[in-house]
N, CA, C and O atoms as CSV, one atom per row, in Angstrom:
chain,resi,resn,atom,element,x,y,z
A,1,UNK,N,N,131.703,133.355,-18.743
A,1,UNK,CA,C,132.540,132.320,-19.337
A,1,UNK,C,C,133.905,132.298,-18.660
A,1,UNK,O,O,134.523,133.333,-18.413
A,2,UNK,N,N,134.360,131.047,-18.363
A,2,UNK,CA,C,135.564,130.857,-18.330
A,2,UNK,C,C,137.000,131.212,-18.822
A,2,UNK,O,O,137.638,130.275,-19.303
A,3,UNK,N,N,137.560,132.361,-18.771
A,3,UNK,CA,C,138.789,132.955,-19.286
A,3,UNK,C,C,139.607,131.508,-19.965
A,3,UNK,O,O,139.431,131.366,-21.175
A,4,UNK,N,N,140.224,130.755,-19.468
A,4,UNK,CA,C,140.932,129.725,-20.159
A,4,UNK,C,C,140.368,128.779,-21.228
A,4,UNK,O,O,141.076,128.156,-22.019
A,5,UNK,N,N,138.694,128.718,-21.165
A,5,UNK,CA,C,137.731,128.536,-22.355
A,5,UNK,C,C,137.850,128.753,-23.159
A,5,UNK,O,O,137.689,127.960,-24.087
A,6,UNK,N,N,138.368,130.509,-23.361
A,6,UNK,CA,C,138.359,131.315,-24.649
A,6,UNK,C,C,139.457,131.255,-25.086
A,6,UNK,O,O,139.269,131.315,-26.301
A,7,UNK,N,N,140.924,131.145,-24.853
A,7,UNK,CA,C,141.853,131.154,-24.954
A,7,UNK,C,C,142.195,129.972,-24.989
A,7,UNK,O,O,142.095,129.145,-24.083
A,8,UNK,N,N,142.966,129.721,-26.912
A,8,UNK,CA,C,142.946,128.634,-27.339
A,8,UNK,C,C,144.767,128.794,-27.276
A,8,UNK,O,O,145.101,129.979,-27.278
A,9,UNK,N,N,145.585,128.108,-27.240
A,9,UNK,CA,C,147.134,127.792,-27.773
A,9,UNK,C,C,147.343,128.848,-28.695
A,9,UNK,O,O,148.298,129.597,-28.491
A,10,UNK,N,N,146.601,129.037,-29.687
A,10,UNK,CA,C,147.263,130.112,-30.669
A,10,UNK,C,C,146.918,131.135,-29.849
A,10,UNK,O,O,147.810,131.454,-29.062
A,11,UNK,N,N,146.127,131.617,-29.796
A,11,UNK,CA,C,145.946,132.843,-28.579
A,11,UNK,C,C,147.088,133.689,-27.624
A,11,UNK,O,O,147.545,134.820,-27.457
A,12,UNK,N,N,147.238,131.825,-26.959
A,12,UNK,CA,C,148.184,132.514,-25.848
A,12,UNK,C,C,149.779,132.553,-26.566
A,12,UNK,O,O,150.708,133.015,-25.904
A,13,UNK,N,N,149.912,132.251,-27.379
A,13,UNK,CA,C,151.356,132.303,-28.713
A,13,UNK,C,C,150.755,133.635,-29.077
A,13,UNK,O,O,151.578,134.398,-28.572
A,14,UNK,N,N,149.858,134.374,-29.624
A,14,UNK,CA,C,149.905,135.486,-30.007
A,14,UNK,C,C,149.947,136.615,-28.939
A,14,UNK,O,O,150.153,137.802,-29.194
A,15,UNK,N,N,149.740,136.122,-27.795
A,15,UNK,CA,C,149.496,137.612,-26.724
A,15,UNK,C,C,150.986,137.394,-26.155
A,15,UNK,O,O,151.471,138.396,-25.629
A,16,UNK,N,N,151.694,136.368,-26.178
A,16,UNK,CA,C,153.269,136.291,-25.503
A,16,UNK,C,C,153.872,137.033,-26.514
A,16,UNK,O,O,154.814,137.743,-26.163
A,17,UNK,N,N,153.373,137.036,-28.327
A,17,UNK,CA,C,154.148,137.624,-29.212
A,17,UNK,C,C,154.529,139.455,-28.712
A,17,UNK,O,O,155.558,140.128,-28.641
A,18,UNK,N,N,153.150,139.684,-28.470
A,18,UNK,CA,C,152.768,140.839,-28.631
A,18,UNK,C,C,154.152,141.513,-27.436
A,18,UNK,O,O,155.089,142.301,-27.562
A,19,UNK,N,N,153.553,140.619,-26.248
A,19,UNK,CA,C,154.242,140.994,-25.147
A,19,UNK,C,C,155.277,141.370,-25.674
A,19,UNK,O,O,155.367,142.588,-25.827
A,20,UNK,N,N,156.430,140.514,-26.145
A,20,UNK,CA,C,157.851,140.764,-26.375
A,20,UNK,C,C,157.782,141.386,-27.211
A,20,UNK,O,O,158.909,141.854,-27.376
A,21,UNK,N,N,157.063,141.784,-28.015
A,21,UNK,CA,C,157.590,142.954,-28.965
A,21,UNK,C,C,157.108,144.701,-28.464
A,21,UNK,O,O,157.247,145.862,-28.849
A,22,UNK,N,N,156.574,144.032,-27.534
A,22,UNK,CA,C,156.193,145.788,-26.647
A,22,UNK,C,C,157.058,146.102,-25.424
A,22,UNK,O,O,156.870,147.185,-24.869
A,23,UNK,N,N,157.909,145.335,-24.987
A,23,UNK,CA,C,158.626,145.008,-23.743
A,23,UNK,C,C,159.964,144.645,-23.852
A,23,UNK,O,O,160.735,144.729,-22.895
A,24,UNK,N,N,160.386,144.134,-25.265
A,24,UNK,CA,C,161.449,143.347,-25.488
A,24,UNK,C,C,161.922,142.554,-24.869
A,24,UNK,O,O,161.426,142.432,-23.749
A,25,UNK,N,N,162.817,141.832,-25.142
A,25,UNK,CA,C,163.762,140.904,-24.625
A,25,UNK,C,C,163.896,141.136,-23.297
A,25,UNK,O,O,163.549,140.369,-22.398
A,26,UNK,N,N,164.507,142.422,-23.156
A,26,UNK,CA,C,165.513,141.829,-21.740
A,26,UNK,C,C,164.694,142.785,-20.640
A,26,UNK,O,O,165.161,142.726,-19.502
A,27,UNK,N,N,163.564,143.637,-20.817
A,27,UNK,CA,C,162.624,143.658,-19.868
A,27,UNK,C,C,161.843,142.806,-19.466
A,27,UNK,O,O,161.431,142.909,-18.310
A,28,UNK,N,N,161.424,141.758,-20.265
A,28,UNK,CA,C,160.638,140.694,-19.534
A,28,UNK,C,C,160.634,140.164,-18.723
A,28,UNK,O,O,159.554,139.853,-18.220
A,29,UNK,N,N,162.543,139.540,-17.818
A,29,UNK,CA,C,162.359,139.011,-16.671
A,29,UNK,C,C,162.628,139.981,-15.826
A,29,UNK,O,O,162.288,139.724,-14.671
A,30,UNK,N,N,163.104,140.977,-15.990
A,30,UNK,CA,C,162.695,141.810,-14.685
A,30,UNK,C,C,161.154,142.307,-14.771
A,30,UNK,O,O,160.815,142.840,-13.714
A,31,UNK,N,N,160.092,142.270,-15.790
A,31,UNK,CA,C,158.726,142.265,-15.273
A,31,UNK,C,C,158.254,141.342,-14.733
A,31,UNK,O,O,157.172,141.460,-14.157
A,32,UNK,N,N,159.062,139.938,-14.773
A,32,UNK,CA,C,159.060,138.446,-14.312
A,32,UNK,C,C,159.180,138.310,-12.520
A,32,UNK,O,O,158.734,137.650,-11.581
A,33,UNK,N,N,160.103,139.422,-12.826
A,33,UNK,CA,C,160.920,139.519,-11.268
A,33,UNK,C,C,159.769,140.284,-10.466
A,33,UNK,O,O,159.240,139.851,-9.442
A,34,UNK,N,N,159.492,141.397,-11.049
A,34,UNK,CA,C,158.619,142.347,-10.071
A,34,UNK,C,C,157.257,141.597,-9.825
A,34,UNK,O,O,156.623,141.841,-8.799
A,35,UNK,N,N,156.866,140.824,-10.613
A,35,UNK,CA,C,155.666,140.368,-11.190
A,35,UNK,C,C,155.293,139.045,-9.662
A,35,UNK,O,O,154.270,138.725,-9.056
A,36,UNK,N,N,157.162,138.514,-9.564
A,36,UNK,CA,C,156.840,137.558,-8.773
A,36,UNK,C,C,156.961,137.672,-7.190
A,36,UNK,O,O,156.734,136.854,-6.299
A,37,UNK,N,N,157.390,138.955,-7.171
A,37,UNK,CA,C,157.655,139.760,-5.822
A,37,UNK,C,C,156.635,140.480,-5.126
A,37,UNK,O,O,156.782,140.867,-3.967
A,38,UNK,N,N,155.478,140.689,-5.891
A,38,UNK,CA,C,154.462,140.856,-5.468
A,38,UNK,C,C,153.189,140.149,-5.293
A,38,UNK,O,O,152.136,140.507,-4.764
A,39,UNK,N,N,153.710,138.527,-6.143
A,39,UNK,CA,C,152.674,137.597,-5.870
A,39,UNK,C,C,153.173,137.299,-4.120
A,39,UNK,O,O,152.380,137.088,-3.203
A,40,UNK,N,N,154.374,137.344,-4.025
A,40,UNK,CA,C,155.144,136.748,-2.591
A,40,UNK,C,C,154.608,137.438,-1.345
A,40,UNK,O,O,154.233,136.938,-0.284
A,41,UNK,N,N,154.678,139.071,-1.845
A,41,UNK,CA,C,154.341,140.084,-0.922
A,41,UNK,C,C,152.820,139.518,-0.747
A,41,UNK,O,O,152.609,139.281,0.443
A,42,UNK,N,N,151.689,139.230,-1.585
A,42,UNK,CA,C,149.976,139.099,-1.462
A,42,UNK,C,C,150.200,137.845,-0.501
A,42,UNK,O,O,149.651,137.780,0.599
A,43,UNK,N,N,151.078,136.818,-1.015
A,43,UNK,CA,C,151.116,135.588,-0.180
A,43,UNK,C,C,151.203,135.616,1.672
A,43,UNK,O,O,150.523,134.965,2.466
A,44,UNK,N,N,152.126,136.462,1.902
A,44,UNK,CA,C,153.261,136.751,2.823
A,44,UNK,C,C,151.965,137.329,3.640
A,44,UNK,O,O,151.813,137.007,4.818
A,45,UNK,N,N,151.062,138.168,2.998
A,45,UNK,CA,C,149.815,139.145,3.465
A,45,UNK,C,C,148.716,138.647,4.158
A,45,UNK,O,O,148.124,138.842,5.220
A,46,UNK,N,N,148.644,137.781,2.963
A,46,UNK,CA,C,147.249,136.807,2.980
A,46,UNK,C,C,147.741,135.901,4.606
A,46,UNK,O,O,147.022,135.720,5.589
A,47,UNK,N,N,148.698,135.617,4.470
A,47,UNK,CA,C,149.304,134.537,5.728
A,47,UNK,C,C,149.053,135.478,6.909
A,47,UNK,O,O,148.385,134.954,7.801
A,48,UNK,N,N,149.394,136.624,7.106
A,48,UNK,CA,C,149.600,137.572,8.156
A,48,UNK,C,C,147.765,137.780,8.809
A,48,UNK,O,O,147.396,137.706,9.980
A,49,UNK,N,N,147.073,138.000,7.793
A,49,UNK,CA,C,145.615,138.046,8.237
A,49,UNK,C,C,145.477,136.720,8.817
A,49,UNK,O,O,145.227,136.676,10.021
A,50,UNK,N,N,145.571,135.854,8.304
A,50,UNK,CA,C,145.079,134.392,8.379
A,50,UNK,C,C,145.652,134.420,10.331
A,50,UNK,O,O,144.952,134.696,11.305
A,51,UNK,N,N,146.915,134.081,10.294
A,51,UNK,CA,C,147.828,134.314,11.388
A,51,UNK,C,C,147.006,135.283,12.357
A,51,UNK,O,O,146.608,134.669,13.347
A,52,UNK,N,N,146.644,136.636,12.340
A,52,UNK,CA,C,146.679,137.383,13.219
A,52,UNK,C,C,144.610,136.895,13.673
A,52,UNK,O,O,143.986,137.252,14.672
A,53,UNK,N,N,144.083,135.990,12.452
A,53,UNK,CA,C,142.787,135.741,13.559
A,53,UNK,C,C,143.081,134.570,14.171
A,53,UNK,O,O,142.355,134.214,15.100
A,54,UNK,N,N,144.234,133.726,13.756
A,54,UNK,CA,C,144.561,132.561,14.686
A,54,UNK,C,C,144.564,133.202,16.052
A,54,UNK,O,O,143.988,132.766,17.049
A,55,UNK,N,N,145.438,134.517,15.942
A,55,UNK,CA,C,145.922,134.609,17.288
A,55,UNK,C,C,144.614,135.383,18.339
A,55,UNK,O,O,144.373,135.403,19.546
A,56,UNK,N,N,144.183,135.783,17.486
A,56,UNK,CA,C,142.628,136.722,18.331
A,56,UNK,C,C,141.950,135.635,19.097
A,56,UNK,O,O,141.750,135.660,20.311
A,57,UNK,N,N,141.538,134.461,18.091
A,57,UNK,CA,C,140.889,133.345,18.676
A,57,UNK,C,C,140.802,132.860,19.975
A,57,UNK,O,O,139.930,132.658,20.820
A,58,UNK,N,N,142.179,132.727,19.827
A,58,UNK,CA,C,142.170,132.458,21.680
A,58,UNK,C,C,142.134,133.552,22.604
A,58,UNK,O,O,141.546,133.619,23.684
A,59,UNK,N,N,142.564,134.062,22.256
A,59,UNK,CA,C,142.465,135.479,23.262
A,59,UNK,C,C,140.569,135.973,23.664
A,59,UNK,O,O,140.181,136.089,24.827
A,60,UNK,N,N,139.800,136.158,22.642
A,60,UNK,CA,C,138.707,135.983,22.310
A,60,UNK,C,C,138.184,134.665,23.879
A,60,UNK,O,O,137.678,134.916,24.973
A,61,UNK,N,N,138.580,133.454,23.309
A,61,UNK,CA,C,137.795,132.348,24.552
A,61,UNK,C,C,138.407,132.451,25.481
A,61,UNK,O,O,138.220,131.486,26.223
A,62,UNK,N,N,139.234,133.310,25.948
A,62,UNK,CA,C,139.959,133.212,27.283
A,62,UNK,C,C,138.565,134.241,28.184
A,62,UNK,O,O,137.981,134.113,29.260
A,63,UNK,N,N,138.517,134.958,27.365
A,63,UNK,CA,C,137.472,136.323,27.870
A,63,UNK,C,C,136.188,135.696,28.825
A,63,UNK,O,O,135.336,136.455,29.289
């Protein structure tokens, strides 16, 4: 099943509750922060693979 299927509006209001009351207030955006610094870093990654078979490619048909 589809994760966003199961998860109705009240749901996701009760698991944000939870969050902030296990994390409080003013940890949240720095878990916000770290949270989004490592989507950047996977991005930044993902690009670097992508990139480094661009560059094989040709090197590859030159052969």
């Amino acid at each position: 099943m589809i994760l966003g299927a199961m998860l109705s509006p009240g749901h996701i209001i009760l698991i944000l509750a939870v969050v902030l009351l296990l994390f409080g207030g003013k940890k949240i955006p720095e878990l916000m922060k770290g949270l989004g610094q490592g989507v950047k870093e996977f991005k930044n990654a993902s690009k670097g693979e992508v990139d480094s078979k661009e560059e094989s490619k040709p090197t590859e048909e030159k052969n």
